[in-house]
PLY file of the C-alpha trace (Angstrom):
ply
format ascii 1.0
element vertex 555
property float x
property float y
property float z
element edge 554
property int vertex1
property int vertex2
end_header
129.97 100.13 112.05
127.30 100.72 109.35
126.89 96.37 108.26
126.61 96.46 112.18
123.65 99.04 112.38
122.17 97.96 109.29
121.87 94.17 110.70
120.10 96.00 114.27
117.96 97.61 112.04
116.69 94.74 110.84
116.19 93.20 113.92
114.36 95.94 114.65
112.03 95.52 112.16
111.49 91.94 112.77
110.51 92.31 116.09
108.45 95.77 115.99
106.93 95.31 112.50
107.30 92.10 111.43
106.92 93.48 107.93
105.83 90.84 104.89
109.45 90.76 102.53
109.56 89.13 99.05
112.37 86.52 98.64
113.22 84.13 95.88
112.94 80.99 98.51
109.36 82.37 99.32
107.83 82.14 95.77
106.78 85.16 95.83
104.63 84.79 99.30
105.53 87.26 101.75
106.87 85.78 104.96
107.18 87.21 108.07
110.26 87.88 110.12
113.79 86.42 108.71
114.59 87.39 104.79
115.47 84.28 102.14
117.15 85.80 99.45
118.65 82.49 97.81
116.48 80.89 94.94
114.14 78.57 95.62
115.71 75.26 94.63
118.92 75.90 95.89
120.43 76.63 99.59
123.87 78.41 99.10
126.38 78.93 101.93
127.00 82.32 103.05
130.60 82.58 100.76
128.58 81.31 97.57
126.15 83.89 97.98
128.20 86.51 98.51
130.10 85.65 95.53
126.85 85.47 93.73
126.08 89.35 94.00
129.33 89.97 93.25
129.23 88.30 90.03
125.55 89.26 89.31
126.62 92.15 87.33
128.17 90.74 84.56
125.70 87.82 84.41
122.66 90.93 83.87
124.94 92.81 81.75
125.05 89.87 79.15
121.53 89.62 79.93
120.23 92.52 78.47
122.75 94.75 77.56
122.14 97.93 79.25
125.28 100.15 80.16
126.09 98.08 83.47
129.28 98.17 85.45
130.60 95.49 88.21
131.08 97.02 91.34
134.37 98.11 91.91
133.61 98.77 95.58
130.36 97.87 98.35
128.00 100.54 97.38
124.48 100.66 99.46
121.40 102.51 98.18
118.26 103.02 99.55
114.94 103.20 97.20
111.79 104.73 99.45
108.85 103.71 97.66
108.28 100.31 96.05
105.91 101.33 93.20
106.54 100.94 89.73
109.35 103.72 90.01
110.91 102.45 92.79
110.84 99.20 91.61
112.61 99.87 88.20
115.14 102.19 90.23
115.78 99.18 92.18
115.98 96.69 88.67
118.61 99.61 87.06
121.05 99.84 90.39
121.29 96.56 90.59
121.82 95.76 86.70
124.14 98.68 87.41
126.52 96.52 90.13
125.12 98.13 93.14
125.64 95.59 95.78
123.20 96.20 98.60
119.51 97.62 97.14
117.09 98.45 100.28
113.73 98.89 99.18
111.35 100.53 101.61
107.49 100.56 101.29
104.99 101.85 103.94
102.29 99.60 102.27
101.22 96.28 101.88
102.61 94.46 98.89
100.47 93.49 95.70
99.30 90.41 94.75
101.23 88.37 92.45
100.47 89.34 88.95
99.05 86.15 87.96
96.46 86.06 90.79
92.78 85.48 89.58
91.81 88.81 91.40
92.80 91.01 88.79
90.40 89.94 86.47
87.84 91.68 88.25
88.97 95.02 87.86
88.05 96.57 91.30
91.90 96.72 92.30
93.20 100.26 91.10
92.39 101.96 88.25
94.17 101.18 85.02
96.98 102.79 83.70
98.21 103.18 80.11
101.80 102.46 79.63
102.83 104.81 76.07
105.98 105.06 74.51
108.11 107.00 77.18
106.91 103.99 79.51
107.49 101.45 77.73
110.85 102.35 76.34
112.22 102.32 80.03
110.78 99.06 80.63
112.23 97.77 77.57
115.89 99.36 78.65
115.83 96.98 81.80
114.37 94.19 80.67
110.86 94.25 82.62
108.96 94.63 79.13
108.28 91.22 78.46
106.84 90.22 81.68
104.73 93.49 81.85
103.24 92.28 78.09
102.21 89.09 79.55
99.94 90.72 82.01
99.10 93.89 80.40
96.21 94.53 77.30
96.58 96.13 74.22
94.46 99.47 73.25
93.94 100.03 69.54
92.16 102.99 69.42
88.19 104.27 70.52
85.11 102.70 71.17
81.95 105.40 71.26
78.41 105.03 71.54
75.60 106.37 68.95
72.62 107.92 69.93
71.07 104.52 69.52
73.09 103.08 72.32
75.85 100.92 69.51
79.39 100.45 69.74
80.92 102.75 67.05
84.88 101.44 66.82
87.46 103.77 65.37
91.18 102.04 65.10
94.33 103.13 64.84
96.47 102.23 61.72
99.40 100.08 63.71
102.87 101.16 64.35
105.30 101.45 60.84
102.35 101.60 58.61
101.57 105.07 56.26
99.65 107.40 58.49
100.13 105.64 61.69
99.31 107.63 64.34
101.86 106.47 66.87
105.07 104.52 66.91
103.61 101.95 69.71
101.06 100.34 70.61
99.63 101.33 73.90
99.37 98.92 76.95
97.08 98.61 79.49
97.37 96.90 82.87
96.22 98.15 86.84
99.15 100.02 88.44
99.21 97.65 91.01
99.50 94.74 89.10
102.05 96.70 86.98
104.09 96.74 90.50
103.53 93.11 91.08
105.34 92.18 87.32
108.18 94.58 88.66
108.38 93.36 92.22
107.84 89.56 90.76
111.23 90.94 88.33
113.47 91.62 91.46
111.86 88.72 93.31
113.64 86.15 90.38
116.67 88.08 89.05
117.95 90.37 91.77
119.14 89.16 94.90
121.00 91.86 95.72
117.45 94.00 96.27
115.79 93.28 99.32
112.00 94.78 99.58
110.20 95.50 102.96
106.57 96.37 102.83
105.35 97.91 106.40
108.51 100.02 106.58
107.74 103.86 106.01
110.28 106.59 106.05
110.02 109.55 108.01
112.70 111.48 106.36
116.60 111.52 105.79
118.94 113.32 107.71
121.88 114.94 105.56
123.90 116.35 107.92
126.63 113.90 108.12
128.85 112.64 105.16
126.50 110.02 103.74
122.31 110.24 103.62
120.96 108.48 106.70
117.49 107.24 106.18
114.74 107.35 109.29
112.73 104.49 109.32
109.29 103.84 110.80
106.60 101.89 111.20
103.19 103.03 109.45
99.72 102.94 111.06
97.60 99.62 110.29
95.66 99.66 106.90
92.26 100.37 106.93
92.14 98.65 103.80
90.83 102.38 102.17
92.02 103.24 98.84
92.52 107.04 98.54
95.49 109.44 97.66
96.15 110.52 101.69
98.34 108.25 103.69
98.74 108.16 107.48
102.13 109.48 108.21
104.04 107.50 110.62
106.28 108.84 113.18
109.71 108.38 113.59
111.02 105.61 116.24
114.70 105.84 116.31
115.80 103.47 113.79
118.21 104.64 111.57
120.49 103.62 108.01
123.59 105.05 106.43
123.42 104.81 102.65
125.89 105.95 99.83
122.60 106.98 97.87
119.02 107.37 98.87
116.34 107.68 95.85
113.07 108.85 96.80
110.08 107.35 94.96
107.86 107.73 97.58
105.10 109.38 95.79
103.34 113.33 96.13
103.68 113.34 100.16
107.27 111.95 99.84
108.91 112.19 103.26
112.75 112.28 101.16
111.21 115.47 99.66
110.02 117.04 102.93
113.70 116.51 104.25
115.09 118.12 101.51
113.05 121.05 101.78
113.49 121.56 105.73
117.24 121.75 105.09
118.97 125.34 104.76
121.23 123.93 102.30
119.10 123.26 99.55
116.28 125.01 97.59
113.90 122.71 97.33
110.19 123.68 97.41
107.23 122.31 96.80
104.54 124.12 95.11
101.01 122.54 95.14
98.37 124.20 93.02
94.94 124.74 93.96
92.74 122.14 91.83
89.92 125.06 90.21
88.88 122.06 87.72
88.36 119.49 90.43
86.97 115.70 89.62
86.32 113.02 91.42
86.15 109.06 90.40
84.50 105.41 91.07
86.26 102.26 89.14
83.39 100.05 87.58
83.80 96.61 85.79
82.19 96.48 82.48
81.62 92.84 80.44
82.16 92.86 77.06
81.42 89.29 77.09
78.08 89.81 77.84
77.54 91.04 74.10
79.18 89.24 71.37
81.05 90.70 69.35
81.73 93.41 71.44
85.38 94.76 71.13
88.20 94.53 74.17
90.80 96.00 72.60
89.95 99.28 72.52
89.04 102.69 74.86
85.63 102.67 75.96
84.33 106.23 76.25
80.50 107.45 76.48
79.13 110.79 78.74
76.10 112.66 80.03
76.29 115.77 79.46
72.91 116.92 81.46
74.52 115.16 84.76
78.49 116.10 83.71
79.03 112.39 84.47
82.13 110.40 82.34
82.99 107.44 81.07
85.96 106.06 80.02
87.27 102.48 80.27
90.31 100.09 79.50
90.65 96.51 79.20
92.52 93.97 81.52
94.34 90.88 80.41
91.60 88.92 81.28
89.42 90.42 78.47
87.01 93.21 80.48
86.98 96.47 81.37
87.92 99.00 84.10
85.64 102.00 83.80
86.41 105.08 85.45
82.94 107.24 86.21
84.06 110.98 86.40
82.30 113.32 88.04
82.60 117.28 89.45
82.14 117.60 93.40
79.27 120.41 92.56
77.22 118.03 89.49
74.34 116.77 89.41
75.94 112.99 89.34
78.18 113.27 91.99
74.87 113.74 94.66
73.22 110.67 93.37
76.13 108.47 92.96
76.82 109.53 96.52
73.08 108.63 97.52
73.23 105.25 96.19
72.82 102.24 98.94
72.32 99.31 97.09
72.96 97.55 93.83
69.19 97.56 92.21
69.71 101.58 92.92
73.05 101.74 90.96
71.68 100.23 88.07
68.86 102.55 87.78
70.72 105.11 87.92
73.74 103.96 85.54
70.58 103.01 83.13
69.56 106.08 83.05
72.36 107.70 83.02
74.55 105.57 80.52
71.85 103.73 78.50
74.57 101.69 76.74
76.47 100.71 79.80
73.64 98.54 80.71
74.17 95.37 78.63
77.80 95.47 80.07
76.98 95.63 84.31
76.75 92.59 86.78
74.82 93.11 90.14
77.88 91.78 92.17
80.15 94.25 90.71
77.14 97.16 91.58
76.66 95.99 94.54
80.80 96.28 95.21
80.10 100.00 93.64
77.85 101.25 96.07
80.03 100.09 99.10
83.27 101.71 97.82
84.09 105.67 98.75
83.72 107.78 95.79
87.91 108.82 95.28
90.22 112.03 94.21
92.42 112.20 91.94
95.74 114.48 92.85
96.08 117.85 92.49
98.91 119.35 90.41
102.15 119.56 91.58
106.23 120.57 91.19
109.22 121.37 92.82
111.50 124.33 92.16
114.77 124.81 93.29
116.84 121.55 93.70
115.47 117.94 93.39
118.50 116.68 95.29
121.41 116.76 97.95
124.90 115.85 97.18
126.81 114.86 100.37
130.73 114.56 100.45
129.83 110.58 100.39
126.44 110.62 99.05
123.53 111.99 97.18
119.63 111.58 97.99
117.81 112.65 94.68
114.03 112.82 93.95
112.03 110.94 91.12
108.03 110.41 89.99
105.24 111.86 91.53
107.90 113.30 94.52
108.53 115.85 91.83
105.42 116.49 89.78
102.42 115.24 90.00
99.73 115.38 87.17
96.00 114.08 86.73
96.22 110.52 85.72
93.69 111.32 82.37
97.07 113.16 80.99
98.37 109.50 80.76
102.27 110.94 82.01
102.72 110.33 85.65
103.66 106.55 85.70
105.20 106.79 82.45
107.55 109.89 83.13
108.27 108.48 86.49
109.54 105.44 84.58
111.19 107.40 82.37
113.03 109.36 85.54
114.45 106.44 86.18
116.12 105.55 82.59
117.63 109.30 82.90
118.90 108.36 86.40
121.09 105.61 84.67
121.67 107.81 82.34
123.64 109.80 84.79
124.76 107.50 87.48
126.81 105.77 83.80
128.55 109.61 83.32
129.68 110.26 86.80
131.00 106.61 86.99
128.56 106.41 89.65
129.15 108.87 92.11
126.20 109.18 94.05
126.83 113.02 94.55
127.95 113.69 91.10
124.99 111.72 89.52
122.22 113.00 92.17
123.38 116.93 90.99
123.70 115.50 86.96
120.26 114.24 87.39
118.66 117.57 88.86
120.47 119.33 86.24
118.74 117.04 83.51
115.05 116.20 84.55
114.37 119.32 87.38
112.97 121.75 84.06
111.46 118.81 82.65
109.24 117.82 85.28
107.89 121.46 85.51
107.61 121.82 81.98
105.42 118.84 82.30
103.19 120.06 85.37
102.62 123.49 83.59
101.42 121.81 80.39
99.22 119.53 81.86
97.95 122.41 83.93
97.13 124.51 80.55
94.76 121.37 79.64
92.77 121.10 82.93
90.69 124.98 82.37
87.73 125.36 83.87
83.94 126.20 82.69
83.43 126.51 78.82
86.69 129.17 78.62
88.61 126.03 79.44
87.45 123.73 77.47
87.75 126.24 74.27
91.44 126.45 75.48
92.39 122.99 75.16
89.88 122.40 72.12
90.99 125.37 70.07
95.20 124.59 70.26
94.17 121.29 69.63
91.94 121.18 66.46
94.16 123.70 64.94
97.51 121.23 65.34
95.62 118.46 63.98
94.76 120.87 60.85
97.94 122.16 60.55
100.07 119.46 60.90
97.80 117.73 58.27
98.66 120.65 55.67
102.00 121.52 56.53
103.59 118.41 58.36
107.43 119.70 57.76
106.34 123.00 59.79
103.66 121.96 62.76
103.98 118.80 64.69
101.24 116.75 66.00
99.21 117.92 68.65
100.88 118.21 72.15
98.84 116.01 73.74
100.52 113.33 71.24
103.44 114.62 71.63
103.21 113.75 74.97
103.24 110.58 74.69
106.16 110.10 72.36
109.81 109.41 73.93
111.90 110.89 71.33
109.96 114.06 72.73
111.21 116.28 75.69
108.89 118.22 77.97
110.62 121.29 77.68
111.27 120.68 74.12
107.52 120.36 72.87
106.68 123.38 75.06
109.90 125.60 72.76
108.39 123.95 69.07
104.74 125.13 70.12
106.09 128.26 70.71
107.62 128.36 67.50
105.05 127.00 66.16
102.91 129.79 67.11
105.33 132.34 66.12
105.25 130.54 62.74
101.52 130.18 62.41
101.54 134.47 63.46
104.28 135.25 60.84
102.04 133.82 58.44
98.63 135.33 59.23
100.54 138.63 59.35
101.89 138.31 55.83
98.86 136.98 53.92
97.21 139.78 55.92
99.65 142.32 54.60
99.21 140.77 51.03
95.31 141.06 51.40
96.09 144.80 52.19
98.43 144.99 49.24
96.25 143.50 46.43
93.08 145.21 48.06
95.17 149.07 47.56
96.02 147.73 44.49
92.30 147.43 42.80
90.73 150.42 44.22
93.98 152.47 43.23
93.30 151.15 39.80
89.86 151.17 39.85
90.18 154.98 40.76
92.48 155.38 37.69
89.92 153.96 35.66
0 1
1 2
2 3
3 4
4 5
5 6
6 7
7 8
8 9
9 10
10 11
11 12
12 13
13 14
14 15
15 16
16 17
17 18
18 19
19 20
20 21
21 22
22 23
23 24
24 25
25 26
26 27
27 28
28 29
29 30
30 31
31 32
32 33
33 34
34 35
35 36
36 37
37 38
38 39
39 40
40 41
41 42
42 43
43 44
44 45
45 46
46 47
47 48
48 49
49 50
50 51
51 52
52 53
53 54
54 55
55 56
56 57
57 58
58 59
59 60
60 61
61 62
62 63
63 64
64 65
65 66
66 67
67 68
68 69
69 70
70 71
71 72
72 73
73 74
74 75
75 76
76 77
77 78
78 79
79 80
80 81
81 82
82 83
83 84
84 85
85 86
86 87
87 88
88 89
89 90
90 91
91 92
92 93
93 94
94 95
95 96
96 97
97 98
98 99
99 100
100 101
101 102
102 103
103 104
104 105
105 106
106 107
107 108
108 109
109 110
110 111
111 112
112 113
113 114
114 115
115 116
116 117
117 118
118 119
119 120
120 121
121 122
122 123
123 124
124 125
125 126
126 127
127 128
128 129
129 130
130 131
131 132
132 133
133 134
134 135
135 136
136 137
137 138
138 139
139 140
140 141
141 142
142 143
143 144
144 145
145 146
146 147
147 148
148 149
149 150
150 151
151 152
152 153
153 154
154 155
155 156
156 157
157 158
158 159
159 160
160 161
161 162
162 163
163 164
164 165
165 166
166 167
167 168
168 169
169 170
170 171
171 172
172 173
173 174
174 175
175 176
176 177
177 178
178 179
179 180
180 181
181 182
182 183
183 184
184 185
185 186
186 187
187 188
188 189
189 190
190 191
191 192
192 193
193 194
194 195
195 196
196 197
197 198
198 199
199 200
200 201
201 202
202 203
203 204
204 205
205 206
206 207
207 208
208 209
209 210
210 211
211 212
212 213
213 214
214 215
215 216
216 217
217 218
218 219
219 220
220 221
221 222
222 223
223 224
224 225
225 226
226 227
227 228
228 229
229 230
230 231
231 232
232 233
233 234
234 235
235 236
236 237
237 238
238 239
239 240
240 241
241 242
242 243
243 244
244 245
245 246
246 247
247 248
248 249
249 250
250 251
251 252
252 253
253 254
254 255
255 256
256 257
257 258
258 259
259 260
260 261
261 262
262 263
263 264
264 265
265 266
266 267
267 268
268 269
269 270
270 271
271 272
272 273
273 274
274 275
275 276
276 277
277 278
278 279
279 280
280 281
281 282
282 283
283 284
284 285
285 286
286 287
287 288
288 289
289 290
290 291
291 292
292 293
293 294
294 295
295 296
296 297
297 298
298 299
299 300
300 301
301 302
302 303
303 304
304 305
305 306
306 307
307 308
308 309
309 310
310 311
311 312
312 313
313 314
314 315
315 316
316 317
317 318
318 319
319 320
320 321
321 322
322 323
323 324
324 325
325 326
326 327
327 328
328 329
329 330
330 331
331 332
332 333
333 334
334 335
335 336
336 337
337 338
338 339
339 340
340 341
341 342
342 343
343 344
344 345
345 346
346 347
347 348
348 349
349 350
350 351
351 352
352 353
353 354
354 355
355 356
356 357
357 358
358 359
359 360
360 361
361 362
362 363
363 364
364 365
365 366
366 367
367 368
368 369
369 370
370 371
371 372
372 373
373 374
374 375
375 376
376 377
377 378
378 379
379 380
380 381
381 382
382 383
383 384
384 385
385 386
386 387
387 388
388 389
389 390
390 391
391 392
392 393
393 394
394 395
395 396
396 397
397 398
398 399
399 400
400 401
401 402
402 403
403 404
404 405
405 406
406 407
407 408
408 409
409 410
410 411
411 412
412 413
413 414
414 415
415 416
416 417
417 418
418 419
419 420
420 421
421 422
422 423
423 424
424 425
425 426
426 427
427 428
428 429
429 430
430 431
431 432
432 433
433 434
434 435
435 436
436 437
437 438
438 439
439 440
440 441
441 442
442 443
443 444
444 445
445 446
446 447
447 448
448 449
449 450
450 451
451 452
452 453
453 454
454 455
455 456
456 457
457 458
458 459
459 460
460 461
461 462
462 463
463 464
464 465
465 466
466 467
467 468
468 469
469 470
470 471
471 472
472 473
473 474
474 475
475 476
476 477
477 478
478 479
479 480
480 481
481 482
482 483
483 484
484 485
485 486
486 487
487 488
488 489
489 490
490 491
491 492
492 493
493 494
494 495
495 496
496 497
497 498
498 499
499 500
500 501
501 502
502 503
503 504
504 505
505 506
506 507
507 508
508 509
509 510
510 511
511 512
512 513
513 514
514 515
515 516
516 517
517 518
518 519
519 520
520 521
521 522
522 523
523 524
524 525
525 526
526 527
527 528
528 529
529 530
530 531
531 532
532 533
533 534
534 535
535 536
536 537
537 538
538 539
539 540
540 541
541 542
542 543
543 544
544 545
545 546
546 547
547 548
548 549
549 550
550 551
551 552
552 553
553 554
């Protein structure tokens, strides 16, 4: 009943949506209506394939050695949200011997990761892939290809009050005094999704990805998850964090596990919570530190000897306006201009109309940008919609639903979502996912079994992540002097007493050998330490300062 449901489903969606889908016989070019999933060079017979994703299992396994099984049994699972999560969710069930991988995406999909486009850094803002990131990659074998198209940060690039570059690198990984045990890469998170989606496109045929298919929820009452499918509103083509919800229209799927990925206004999520038996909640946090951004691309070509390797960062303090930007492959910049709704920037950024006006005001503004603009790209910057960037966000109670045949479970930004400046919500998503193999290799994978292990091992994590992020993001001078003060001190203390304080959280942060909660305990202690000791060499001041006057009275 369900292979016959699932193929009217499709139909479905060929005739109502007629959504792009990314085959191995289409190159990577999305084509409309029937799905290809054979490679390009080669048309197999319905048996051969079948015996293909059978047999695909082992194959990966020798591959790249992660913990895979073969598929003792047909096992379905459905991934909602074909982002970088979603996408390595999809990678790790299949590597994993799952069968049948539906991948559902509301959006359009991204161009390849090779196109010419994303040299000109107007895409998406860039994201910096850190240890916990890249470690996942790594564990499913997507690392390489995301190296290829990804650049390589090696520390700060400021500007003096004369307007110069001032560099300041990092000592590299395994050296003495290295500040980190990677080296941090640097690519657009939708070109980060294209090197994943490119991944399934040539080594997983048992994944099948539709873009223009949304999800409207899951309904768990039966025995096994059964997705709602949909079909979104038109694009306007309007990059911003809201998305038109789309409306349910009576297709449904049966799956033995259902993984949402689908982002801070996940649908899975919603489901969960509208269910009496779960306790899942959603908590969203007013944002009392509130910025807004523009993407900008800077040359360094257009100055020899100007580095690309490293993190651009300049600011006005007089207008509250930010800088900071990060190289693409291609060898310029994305910068990010960060503003406050109620500054002084934010009005005339918003009152700019054409391109000679943006490069007053960026002159004036950011003297040393100047060398570094292009009137194309300004006059691209005046036409785009100044953006947000998402509030803070968690989920108590339960991130999942075990079913007697099934288990829906929540990863990424469906259960926390921080500001992107913290650097941790693509690479803890990512991360999600190598803890979701994690468990779906314990409870031999039982959907139910590993859904439940998984809540029980990233749920506290994910808050303890949202609440320290939070503690960095005060407002007004009060919060700046909490996030300065903590950190200065680490830095001094770990430099004196490196066996007893750790690194600075925000470092922390981005190491993988860290956990959320963990680093949140050790500060703590830390603390505890750091009071013990004031309180002692106060006592001993106390001590040796009764001591002299009591002898100076005896004298």
């Amino acid at each position: 009943g369900r292979d016959r449901g699932r193929s009217s489903v499709r139909e479905q969606v060929r005739k109502t949506r007629a959504p792009a889908r990314f085959t191995a016989e289409s190159g990577g070019n999305p084509t409309v209506g029937g799905s290809v999933r054979l490679s390009r060079h080669t048309q197999l017979s319905a048996a051969m394939y079948k015996h293909m994703r059978i047999g695909s299992a082992s194959h990966q396994a020798a591959r790249f050695g992660s913990p895979i099984r073969a598929a003792a049994s047909h096992q379905a699972a459905a991934v909602v949200g074909a982002g970088p999560a979603g996408l390595l969710t999809a990678i790790m069930l299949a590597q994993r011997g799952w069968t049948d991988v539906s991948v559902f995406d509301a959006r359009a999909a991204p161009p390849l990761p090779e196109d010419q486009l994303w040299g000109d850094g107007e895409r998406s803002y860039q994201l910096g892939l850190n240890g916990r990131g890249q470690a996942a990659l790594r564990e499913f074998g997507a690392m390489e290809r995301v190296s290829r198209f990804s650049a390589t940060v090696n520390g700060r690039l400021s500007f003096n009050a004369e307007g110069k570059p001032v560099e300041s690198r990092l000592k590299p990984p395994g050296t003495p005094g290295a500040e980190k045990t990677y080296v941090t890469r640097v690519l657009q998170r939708d070109r980060l999704q294209a090197c994943l989606l490119a991944e399934v496109r040539e080594r997983y045929p048992q994944v099948d990805v539709q873009f223009g298919v949304g999800c409207s929820g899951v309904d768990l009452s039966g025995e096994r998850p059964l997705l709602e499918l949909c079909s979104p509103p038109a694009a306007d083509g309007v990059e911003d964090e809201a998305e038109e919800e789309c409306d349910p229209d009576g297709r449904t799927e049966a799956f033995d596990l259902v993984v949402g990925a689908d982002g801070v206004r996940s649908a899975v999520r919603e489901s969960l919570s509208a269910d009496e038996s779960t306790s899942t909640r959603t908590v969203r946090y007013a944002d009392k530190n509130e910025r807004r951004y523009k993407t900008l691309p800077l040359h360094p070509s257009a100055v020899p000897g100007t580095a690309a390797d490293l993190n651009w960062g300049c600011r006005n303090g007089t207008l509250d306006l930010g800088m900071d930007a990060l190289p693409t492959k291609e060898g310029e910049m994305v910068a990010v201009l960060l503003v406050k709704p109620s500054s002084p920037a934010y009005g005339a950024m918003e009152g700019l109309s054409t391109g000679a006006e943006a490069r007053a005001f960026l002159s004036s503004a950011l003297p040393p940008l100047e060398p570094y603009l292009r009137d194309d790209d300004l006059d691209r910057f005046v036409q785009r919609p100044v953006a947000r960037l998402p509030k803070f966000m968690l989920v108590e109670g339960q991130i999942h639903a075990s079913l007697p045949k099934g288990g829906v479970v929540l990863l990424g930004d469906a259960i926390k979502a921080v500001k992107p400046y913290f650097g941790q919500g693509a690479n803890s998503a990512l991360e999600d996912v190598s803890v979701l193999a994690k468990c779906l290799g314990e409870c031999g994978d039982d959907p139910a079994a590993a859904a439940a292990s998984f809540d029980e091992a990233r749920a506290e994590q994910a808050r303890a992540l949202v609440r320290t992020s939070r503690s960095f993001d005060g407002r007004g001078p009060l919060g700046t002097a909490r996030f300065l003060v903590p950190l200065l001190l680490d830095i001094q203390l770990n430099k004196l007493l490196p066996r007893v304080f750790s690194p600075p959280m925000l470092r922390g942060l981005q190491d993988e050998r860290n956990t959320f909660v963990g680093l949140r305990r050790t500060k703590r202690r830390e603390r505890a330490v750091l009071l013990g000791l004031l309180a002692g060499m106060a006592a001993a001041a106390r001590a040796v300062g009764g001591f002299v006057l009591r002898r100076s009275a005896g004298v």
